[in-house]
C-alpha positions as CSV (number, residue, x, y, z in Angstrom):
1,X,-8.3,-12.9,20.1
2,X,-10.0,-15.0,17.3
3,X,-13.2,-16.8,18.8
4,X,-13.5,-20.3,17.1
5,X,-17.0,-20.8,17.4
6,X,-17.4,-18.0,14.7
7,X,-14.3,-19.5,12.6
8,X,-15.6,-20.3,8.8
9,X,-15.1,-22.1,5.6
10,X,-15.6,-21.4,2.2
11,X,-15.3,-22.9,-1.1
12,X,-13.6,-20.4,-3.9
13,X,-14.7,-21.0,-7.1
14,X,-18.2,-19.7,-7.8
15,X,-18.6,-18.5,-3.8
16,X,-15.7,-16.4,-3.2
17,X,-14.6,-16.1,-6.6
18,X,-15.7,-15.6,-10.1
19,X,-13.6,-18.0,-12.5
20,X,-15.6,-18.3,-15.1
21,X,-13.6,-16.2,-17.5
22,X,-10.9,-17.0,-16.4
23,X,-11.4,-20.8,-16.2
24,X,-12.9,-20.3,-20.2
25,X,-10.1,-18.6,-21.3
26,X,-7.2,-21.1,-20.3
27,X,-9.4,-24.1,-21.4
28,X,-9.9,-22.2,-24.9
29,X,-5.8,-21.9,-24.8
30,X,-5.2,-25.6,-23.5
31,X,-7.9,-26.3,-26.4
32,X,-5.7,-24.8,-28.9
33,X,-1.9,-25.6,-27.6
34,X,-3.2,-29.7,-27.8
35,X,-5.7,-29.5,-30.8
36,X,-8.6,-31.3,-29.3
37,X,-11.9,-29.0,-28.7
38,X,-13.2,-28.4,-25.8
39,X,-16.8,-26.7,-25.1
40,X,-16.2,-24.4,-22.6
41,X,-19.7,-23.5,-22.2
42,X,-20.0,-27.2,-21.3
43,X,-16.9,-27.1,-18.9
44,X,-18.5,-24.1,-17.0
45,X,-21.9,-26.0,-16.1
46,X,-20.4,-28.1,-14.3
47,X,-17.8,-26.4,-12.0
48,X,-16.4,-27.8,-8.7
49,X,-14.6,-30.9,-9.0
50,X,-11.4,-31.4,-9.9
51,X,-9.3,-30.4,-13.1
52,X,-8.8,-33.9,-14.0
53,X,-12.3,-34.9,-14.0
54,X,-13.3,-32.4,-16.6
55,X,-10.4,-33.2,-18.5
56,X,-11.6,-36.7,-18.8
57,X,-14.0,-35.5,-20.6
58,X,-12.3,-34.8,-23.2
59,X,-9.4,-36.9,-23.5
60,X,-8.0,-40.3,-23.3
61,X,-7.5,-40.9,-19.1
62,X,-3.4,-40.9,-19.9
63,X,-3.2,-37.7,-21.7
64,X,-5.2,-36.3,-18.6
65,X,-1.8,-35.8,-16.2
66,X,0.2,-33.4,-19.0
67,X,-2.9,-31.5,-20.2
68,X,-4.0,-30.6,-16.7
69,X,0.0,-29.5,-15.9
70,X,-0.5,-27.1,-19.0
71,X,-3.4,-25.7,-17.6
72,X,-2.3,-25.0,-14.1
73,X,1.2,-23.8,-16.1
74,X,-1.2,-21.6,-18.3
75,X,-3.6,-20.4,-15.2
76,X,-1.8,-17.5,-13.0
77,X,-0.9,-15.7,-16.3
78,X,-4.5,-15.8,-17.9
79,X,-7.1,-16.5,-14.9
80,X,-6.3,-14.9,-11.9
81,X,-6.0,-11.4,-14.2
82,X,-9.8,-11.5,-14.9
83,X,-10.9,-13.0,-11.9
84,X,-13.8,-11.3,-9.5
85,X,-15.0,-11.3,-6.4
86,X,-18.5,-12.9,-6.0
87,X,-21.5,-10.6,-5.4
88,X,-20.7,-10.4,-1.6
89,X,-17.6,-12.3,-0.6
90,X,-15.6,-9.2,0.8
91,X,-18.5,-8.2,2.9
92,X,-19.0,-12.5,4.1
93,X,-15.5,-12.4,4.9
94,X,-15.3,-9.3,6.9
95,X,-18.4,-10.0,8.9
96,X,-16.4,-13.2,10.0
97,X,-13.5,-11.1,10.9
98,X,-16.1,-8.6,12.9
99,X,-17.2,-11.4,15.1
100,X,-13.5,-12.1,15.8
101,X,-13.8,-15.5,13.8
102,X,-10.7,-17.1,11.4
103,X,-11.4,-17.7,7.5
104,X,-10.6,-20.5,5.8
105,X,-10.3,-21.4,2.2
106,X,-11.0,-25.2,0.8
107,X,-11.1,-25.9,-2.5
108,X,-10.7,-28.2,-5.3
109,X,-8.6,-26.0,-6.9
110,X,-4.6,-26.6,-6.4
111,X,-3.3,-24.8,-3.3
112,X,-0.9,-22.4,-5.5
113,X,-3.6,-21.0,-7.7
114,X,-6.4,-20.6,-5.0
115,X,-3.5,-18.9,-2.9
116,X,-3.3,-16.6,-5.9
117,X,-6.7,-16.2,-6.6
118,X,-7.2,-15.2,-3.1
119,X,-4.3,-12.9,-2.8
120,X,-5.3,-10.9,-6.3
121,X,-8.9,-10.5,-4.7
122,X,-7.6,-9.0,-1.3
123,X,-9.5,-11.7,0.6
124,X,-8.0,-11.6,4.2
125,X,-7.9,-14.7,4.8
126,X,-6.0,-17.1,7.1
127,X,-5.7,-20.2,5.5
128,X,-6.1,-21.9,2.1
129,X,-6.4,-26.0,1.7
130,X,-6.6,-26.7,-2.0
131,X,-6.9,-29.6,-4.1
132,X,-9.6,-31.6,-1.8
133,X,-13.2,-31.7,-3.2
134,X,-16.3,-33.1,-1.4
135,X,-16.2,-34.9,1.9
136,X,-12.2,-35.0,1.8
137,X,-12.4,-31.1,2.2
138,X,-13.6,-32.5,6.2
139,X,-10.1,-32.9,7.3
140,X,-9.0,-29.4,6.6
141,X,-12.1,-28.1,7.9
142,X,-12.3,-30.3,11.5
143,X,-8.4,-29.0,11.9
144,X,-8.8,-25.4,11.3
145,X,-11.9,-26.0,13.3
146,X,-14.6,-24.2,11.4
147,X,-18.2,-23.8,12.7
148,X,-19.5,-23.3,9.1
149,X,-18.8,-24.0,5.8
150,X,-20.4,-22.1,2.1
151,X,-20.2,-23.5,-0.8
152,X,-22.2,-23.5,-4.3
153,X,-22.2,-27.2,-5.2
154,X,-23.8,-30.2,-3.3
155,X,-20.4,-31.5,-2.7
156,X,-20.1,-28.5,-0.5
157,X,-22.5,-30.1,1.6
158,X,-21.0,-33.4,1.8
159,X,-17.8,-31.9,3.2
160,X,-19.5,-29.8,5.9
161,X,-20.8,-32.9,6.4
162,X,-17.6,-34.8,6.9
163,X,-15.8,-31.8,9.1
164,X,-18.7,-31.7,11.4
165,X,-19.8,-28.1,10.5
166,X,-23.2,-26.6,9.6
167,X,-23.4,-25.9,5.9
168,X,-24.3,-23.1,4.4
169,X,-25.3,-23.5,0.3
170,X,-25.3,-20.2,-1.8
171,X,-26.8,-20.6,-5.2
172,X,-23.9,-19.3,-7.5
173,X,-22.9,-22.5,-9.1
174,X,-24.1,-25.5,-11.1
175,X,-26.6,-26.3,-8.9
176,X,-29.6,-25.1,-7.8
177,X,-31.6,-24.3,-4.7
178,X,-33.5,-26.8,-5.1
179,X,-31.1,-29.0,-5.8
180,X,-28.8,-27.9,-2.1
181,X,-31.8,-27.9,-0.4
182,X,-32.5,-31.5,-1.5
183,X,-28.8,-32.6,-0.5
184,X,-29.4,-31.5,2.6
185,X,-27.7,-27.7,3.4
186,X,-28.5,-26.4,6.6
187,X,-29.2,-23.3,5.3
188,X,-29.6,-21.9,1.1
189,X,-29.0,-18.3,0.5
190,X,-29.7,-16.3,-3.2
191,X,-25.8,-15.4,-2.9
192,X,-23.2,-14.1,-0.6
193,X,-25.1,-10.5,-0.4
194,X,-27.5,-12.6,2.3
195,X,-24.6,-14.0,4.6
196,X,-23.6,-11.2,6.9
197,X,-27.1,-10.6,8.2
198,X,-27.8,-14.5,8.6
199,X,-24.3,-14.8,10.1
200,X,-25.0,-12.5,12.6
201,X,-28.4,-13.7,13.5
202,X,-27.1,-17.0,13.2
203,X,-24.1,-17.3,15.7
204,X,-25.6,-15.2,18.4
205,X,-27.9,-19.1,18.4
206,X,-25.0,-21.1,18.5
207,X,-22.1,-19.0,20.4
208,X,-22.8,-19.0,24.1
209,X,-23.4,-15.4,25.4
C-alpha cells in the first residue's frame, strides 16, 4: 500500500532528465526548417519555462503558435533519443518507491513528450502533469497529494509553494544555490546523488512513527 505522506514531485527537465542535447538539437533543426537563428547556447541558460516563451525570443509573438508545433512535431524523433537520466534520478525515485511513496511528474514540458521522456528513461513513475510551469504546477501537486516537490529552477519553488508541499531545490539548472536558497527552498541539494539519504532522514521527521 502506497503511504502518501512519503508521495513526491518532481520537475523533469534538468532534475530527472537531461535535455540539453536533445532540446539543442531540435532548436538547431526548427532554426534551420524556418530560417531565423537561434542561439542555442542562449536557449539552454535559461531552461524551465515554457516553449513559447523562449520562442518569443526569437520571433514575432504570431509566428510563436506554428514554430513551437514544429518543435514538439520535431521532438520524439530527435530529443528523447539522446536524452539522460540526471546524476541520481533512478536512485531519488526508487528511494520514494522504498518508503512505499507515489512519484509524480510536473513539468512545463507538454504531457506527450514528458510521458515519453519518462518512459525512454525507465522512470517508474505514476503520474505525469505537463505543460504547467511555476505556481500553476500546485493543482497537480495538491491532487496527487505530494509531500515534496524537486525542482532546479526558482519557479520550482513557487509551485511547491502553491500545492502546499516542502520544496526541495537541486542545483542542476539555470539557477544557482544561491539563487534557490534566496527564493526560499526548504531545502538545496548539489544534485539528485544527495536525495535518498536526506529523504530518508527527512521523512522519518515528518511521517508519524
Amino acid at each position: 500500500m502506497s503511504d502518501p505522506m512519503n508521495s513526491v514531485g518532481f520537475d523533469l527537465d534538468l532534475t530527472l532528465a537531461d535535455t540539453r542535447a536533445g532540446i539543442a538539437a531540435t532548436f538547431d533543426e526548427v532554426s534551420a526548417r524556418i530560417g531565423v537563428p537561434i542561439d542555442t547556447a542562449v536557449v539552454l541558460s535559461r531552461l524551465g519555462p515554457p516553449l513559447e516563451w523562449e520562442l518569443a525570443h526569437w520571433m514575432p509573438a504570431e509566428e510563436v503558435p506554428a514554430v513551437a508545433s514544429l518543435y514538439r512535431e520535431l521532438y520524439a524523433s530527435i530529443a528523447v533519443p539522446v536524452t539522460t537520466p540526471m546524476p541520481g534520478a533512478r536512485e531519488a525515485v526508487k528511494a520514494v518507491r522504498r518508503a512505499g511513496g507515489r512519484v509524480i511528474v510536473v513539468t512545463a514540458k507538454n504531457v506527450h513528450d514528458a510521458t515519453r521522456t519518462v518512459e525512454f528513461l525507465g522512470l517508474e513513475v505514476d503520474e505525469v502533469a505537463g505543460s504547467v510551469f511555476g505556481a500553476a504546477k500546485g493543482t497537480a501537486l495538491a491532487a496527487f497529494g505530494a509531500a515534496a516537490y524537486v525542482g532546479d529552477h526558482v519557479a520550482d519553488i513557487d509551485a511547491a509553494r502553491s500545492g502546499g508541499t516542502f520544496s526541495v531545490a537541486v542545483a542542476t539548472g539555470p539557477c544557482s544555490a544561491g539563487e534557490l536558497r534566496d527564493h526560499g527552498a526548504d531545502v538545496i541539494l548539489k544534485d539528485l546523488t544527495e536525495f535518498a539519504e536526506w529523504f530518508e532522514g527527512w521523512r522519518t521527521v515528518v511521517v508519524p512513527a
